[in-house]
C-alpha positions as CSV (number, residue, x, y, z in Angstrom):
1,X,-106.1,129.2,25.5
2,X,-107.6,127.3,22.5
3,X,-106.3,124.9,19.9
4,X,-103.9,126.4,17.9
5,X,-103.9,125.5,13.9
6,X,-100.3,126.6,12.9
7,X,-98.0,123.9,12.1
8,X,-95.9,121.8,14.7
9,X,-92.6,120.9,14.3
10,X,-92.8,117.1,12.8
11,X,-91.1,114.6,15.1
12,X,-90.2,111.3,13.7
13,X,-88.9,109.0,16.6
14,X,-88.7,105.6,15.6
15,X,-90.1,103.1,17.8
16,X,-87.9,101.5,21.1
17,X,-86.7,97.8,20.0
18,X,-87.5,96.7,23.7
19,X,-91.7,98.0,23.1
20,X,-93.7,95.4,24.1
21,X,-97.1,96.7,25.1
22,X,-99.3,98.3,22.7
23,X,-102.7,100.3,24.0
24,X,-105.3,101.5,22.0
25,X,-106.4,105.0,23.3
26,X,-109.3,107.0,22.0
27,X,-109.8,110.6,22.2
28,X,-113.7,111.7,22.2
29,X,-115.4,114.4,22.5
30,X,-118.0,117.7,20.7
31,X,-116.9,119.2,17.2
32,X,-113.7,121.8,17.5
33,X,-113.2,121.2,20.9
34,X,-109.4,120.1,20.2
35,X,-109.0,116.6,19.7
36,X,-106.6,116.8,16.4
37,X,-104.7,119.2,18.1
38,X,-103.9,117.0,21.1
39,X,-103.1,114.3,19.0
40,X,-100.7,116.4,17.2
41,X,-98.9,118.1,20.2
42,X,-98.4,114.6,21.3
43,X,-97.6,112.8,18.8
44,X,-93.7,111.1,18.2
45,X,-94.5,110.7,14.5
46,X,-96.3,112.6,12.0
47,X,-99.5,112.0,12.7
48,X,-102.2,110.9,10.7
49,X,-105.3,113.2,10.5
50,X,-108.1,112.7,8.0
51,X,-109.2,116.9,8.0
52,X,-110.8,118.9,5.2
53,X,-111.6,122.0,4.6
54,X,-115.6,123.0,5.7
55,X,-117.4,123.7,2.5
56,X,-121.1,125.5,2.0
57,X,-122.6,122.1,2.5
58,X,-121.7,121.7,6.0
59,X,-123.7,124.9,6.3
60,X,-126.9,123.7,9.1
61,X,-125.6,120.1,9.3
62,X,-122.3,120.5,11.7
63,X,-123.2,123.1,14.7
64,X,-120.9,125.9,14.6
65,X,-121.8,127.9,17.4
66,X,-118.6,129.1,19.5
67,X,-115.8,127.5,16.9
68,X,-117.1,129.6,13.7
69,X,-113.7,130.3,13.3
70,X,-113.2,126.6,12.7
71,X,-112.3,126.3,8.5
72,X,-111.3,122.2,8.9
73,X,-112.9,119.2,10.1
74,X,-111.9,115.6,11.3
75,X,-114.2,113.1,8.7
76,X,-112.5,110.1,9.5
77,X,-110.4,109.5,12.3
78,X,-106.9,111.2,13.7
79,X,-103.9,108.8,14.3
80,X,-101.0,109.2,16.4
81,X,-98.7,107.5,18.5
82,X,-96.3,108.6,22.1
83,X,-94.2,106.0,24.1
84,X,-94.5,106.0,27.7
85,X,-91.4,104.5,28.6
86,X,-89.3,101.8,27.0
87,X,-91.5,99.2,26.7
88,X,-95.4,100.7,26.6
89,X,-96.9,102.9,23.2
90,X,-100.0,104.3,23.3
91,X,-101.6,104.2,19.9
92,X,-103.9,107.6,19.6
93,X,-107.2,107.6,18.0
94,X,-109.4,110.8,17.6
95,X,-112.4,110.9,17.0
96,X,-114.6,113.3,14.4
97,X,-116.6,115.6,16.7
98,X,-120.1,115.8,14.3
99,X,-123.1,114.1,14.7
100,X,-123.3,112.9,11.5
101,X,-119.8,111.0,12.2
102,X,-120.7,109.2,15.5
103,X,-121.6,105.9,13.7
104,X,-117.7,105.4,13.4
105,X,-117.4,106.0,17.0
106,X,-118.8,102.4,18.0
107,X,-116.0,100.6,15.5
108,X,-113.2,102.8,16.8
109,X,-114.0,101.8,20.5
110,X,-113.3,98.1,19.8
111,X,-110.0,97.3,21.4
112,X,-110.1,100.3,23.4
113,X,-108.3,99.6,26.6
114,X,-109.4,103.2,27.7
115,X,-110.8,106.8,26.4
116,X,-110.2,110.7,27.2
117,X,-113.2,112.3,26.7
118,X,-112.0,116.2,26.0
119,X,-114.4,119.0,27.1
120,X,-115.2,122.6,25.9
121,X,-116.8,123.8,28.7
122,X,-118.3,126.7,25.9
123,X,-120.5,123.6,24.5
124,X,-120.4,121.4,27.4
125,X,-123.8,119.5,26.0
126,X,-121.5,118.2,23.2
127,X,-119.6,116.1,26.3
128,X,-123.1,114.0,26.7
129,X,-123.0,111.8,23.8
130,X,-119.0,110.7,24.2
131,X,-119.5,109.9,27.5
132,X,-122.8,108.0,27.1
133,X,-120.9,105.9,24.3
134,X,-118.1,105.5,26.5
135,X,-120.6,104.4,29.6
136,X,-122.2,101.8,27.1
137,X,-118.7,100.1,26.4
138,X,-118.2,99.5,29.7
139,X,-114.6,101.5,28.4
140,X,-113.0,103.6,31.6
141,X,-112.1,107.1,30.6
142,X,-111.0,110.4,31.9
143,X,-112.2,114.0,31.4
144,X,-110.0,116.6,30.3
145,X,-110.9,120.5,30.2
146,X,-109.4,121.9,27.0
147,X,-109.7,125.7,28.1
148,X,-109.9,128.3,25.6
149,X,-109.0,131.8,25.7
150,X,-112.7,133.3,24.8
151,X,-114.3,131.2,27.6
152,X,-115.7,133.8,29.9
153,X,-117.2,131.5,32.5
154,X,-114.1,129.7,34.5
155,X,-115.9,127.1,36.2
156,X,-114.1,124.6,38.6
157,X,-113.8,121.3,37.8
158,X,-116.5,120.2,40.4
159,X,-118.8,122.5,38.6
160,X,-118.2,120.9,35.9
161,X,-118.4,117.3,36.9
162,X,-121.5,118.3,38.6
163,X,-122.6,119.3,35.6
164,X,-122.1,116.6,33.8
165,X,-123.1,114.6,36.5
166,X,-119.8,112.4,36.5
167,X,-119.2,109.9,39.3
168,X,-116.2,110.8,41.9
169,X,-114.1,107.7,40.6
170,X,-114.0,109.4,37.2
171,X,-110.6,111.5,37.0
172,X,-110.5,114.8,35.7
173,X,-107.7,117.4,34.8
174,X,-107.5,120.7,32.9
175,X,-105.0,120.5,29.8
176,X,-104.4,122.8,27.0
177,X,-104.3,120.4,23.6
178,X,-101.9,122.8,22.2
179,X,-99.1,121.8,24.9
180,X,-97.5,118.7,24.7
181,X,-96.2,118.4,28.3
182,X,-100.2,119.2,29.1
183,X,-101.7,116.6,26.8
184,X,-98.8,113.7,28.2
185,X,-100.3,114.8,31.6
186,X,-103.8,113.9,30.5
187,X,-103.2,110.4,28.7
188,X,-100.8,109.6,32.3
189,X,-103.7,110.3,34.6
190,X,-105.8,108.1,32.1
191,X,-103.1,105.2,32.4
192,X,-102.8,105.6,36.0
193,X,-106.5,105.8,36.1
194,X,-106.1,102.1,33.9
195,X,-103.8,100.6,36.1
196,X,-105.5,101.2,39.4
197,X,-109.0,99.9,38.2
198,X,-106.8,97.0,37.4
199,X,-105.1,96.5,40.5
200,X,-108.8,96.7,42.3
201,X,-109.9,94.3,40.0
202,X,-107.2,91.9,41.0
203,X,-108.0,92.4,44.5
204,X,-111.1,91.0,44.5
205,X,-110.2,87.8,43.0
């Protein structure tokens, strides 16, 4: 699987009169590994995207290797937005991939109430920074494995946390971005994940 690039169909559902709670969810992670797609496969509105199309002066400044088929790029932030149930929205934020983009990162984690950090296990160094950031915010998160087609290693989700040296409490999933029953599955385990921490925290008061 990979993220797909053709066109969704545009889904404009206006927002429940009984919505209530509001949560700010951001979606991290390297360059190309599919965090404009799962916005858009999830999205109940159009969503808001800030891509362009990669000129020659990207050319040694964004690392291409294993998405050089990759012809747009996030340079500000992806918006989007999915209800939950009658009375909680998430608000999605994505986040632009490069290096050269991470200062925004800091600005978009204010307000965060929590973060899926979205892995391409073909650059799975590009995971370090987002979850570093993420780590530094004190914000919870949740690891999803976007797998692509082309990926010739399948390793297991407890290779790959060991890899990325993740803690046991940290939740991960696999998820295509393309699908949106897959990416509602990832931003549910990061709410359940939310609400648990929660209910710990409470318990110890």
């Amino acid at each position: 699987m990979g993220s797909a690039t053709s066109e969704l169909p545009v889904r404009r559902t206006p927002l429940a009169d009984a919505a209530e709670t509001g949560l700010k969810i951001v979606i991290v992670g390297g360059f190309g590994v599919g965090k404009t797609t799962l916005v858009r496969s999830v999205s109940e509105i159009r969503p808001l995207n800030t891509e362009e199309v990669m000129t020659q002066a990207g050319v040694g400044v964004d690392e291409t290797r294993g998405v050089a088929a990759k012809t747009t790029t996030t340079v500000a932030f992806d918006f989007g937005r999915i209800s939950l149930n009658e009375r909680m929205v998430l608000y999605l934020f994505g986040a632009p991939g490069q290096e050269r983009f991470w200062f925004l990162w800091d600005r978009l984690f204010s307000g965060t109430l929590g973060a899926v950090v979205l892995v391409d296990t073909r650059r799975m160094d590009d995971s370090w920074y987002a979850i570093d950031r993420l780590e530094h915010h004190k914000t919870p998160f949740v690891v999803a494995v976007n797998r692509f087609d082309d990926d010739t290693h399948r390793y297991s989700l407890d290779e790959i946390r060991q890899a990325l040296a993740l803690p046991a409490h940290v939740p991960m999933i696999d998820c295509d971005a393309r699908v949106r029953q897959s990416g509602k599955d990832v931003l549910i385990t990061l709410v359940n994940h939310l609400y648990e921490r929660a209910m710990a925290q409470e318990a110890t008061l």
